[in-house]
C-alpha positions as CSV (number, residue, x, y, z in Angstrom):
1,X,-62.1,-72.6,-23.5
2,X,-60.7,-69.2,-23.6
3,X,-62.4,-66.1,-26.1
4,X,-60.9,-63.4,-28.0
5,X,-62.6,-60.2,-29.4
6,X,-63.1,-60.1,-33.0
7,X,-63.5,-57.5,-34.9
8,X,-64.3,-57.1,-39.0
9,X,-63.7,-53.9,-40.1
10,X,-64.5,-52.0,-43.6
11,X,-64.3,-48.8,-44.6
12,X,-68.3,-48.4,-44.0
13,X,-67.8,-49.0,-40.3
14,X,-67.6,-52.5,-38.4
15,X,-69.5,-55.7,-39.6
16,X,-69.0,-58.2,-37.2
17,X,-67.6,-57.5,-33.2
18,X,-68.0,-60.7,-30.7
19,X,-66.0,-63.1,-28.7
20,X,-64.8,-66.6,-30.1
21,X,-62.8,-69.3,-29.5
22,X,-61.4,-70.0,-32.6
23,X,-60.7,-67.3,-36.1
24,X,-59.8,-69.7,-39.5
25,X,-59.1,-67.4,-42.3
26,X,-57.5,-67.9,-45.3
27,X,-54.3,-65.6,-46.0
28,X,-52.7,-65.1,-49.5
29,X,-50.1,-68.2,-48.3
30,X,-52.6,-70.6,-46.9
31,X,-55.3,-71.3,-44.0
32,X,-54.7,-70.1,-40.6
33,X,-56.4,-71.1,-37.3
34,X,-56.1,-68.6,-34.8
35,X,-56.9,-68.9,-31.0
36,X,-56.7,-66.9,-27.8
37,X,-53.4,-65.9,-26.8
38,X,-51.6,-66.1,-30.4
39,X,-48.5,-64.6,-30.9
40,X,-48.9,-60.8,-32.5
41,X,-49.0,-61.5,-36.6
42,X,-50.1,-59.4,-39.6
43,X,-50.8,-60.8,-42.3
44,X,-52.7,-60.3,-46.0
45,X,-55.8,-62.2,-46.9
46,X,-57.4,-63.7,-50.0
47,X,-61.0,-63.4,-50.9
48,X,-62.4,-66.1,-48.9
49,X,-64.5,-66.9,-46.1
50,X,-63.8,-66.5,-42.4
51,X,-64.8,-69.6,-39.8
52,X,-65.5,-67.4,-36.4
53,X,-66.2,-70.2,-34.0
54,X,-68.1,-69.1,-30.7
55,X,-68.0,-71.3,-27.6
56,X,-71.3,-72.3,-27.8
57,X,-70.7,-74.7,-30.4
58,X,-71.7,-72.4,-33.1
59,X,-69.9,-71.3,-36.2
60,X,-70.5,-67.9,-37.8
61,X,-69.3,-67.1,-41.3
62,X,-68.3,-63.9,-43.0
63,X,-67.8,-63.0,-46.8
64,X,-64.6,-61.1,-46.9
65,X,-62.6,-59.4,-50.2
66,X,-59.5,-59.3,-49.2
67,X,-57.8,-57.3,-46.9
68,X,-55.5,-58.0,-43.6
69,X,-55.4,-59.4,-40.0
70,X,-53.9,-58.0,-37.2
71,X,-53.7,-60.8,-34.6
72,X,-52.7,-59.4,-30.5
73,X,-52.7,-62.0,-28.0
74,X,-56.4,-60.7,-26.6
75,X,-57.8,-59.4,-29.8
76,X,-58.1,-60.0,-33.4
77,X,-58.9,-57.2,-36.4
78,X,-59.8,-57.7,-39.7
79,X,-59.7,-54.9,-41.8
80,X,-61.3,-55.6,-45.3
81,X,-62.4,-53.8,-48.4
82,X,-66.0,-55.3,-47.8
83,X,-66.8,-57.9,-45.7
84,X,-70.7,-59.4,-45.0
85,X,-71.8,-62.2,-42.4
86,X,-73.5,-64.7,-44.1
87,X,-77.0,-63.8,-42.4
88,X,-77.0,-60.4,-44.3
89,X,-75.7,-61.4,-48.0
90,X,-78.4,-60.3,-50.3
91,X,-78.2,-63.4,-52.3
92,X,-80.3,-61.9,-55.4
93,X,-77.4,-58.9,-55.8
94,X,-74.8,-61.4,-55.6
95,X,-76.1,-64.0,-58.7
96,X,-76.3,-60.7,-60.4
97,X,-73.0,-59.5,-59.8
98,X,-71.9,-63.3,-61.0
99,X,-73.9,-62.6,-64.3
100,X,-72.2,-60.0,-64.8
101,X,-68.6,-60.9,-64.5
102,X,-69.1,-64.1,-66.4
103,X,-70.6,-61.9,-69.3
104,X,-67.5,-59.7,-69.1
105,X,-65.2,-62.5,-69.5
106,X,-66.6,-64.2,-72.1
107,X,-67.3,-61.2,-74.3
108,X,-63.4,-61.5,-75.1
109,X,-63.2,-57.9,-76.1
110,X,-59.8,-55.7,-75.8
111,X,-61.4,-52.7,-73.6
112,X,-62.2,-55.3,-70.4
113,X,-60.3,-55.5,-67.5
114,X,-59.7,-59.5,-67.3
115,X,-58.0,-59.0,-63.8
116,X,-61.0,-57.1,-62.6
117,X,-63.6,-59.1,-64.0
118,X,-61.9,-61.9,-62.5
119,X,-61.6,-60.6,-58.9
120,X,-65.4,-59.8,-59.5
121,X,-66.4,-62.8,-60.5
122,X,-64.4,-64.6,-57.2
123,X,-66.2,-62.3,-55.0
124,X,-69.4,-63.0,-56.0
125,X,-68.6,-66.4,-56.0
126,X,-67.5,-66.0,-52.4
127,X,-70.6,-64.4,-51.3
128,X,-72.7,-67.0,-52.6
129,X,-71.0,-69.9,-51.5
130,X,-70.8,-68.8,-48.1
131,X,-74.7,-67.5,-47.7
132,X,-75.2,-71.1,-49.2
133,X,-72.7,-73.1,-46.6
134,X,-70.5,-74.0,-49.4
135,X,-67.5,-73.3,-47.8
């Protein structure tokens, strides 16, 4: 089966740069699948978890907050705010940073930033799920 070069990107330098068969990423308007030789496409993702399949068999996963992807027919880019492969989630920081949205949003007060909180509270649910295979 025919590879493509992936590369996840953040403004800290690049996370993740391999060859695979198969990129399924979830956009702001839905799942995508991507393979080799895909029609160019740009498009905005949620805070989700990227499927990078290799062609061994194997399936890596990558914590992402957002961001875009920039698909070419012999290369694919995806340039996030932060983005972590599960292997190197530091599982501890994460529960912590889930504490501490959850306490934000329950506290109910007028000076928190709900939206924020929020978007806290997803990525840290993110990174956990996908360190624990929950995805």
């Amino acid at each position: 089966m025919k590879t493509v070069t992936v590369n996840i990107v953040t403004p800290d330098g690049s996370v993740y740069d391999s060859e695979v068969t198969m990129v399924i990423a979830k956009t702001t308007s839905g799942e995508i699948g991507v393979l080799a030789g895909h029609i160019p496409m740009v498009a905005p993702l949620a805070i989700s978890a990227v499927k990078l399949k290799k062609a061994d068999g194997t399936t890596e996963v990558a914590a992402i907050s957002g961001g875009f992807i920039e698909v070419r027919p012999d290369k694919i880019s995806i340039l996030a705010p932060s983005a972590e492969v599960a292997a190197s989630i530091d599982i501890a920081r994460a529960k912590e940073a889930l504490a501490r949205a959850e306490g934000r949003l329950q506290k109910k007060q007028d000076d928190i930033d709900f939206k924020r909180a929020e978007l806290a509270l997803n990525r840290a649910m993110n990174r956990i799920n996908v360190h624990e295979g929950n995805i």
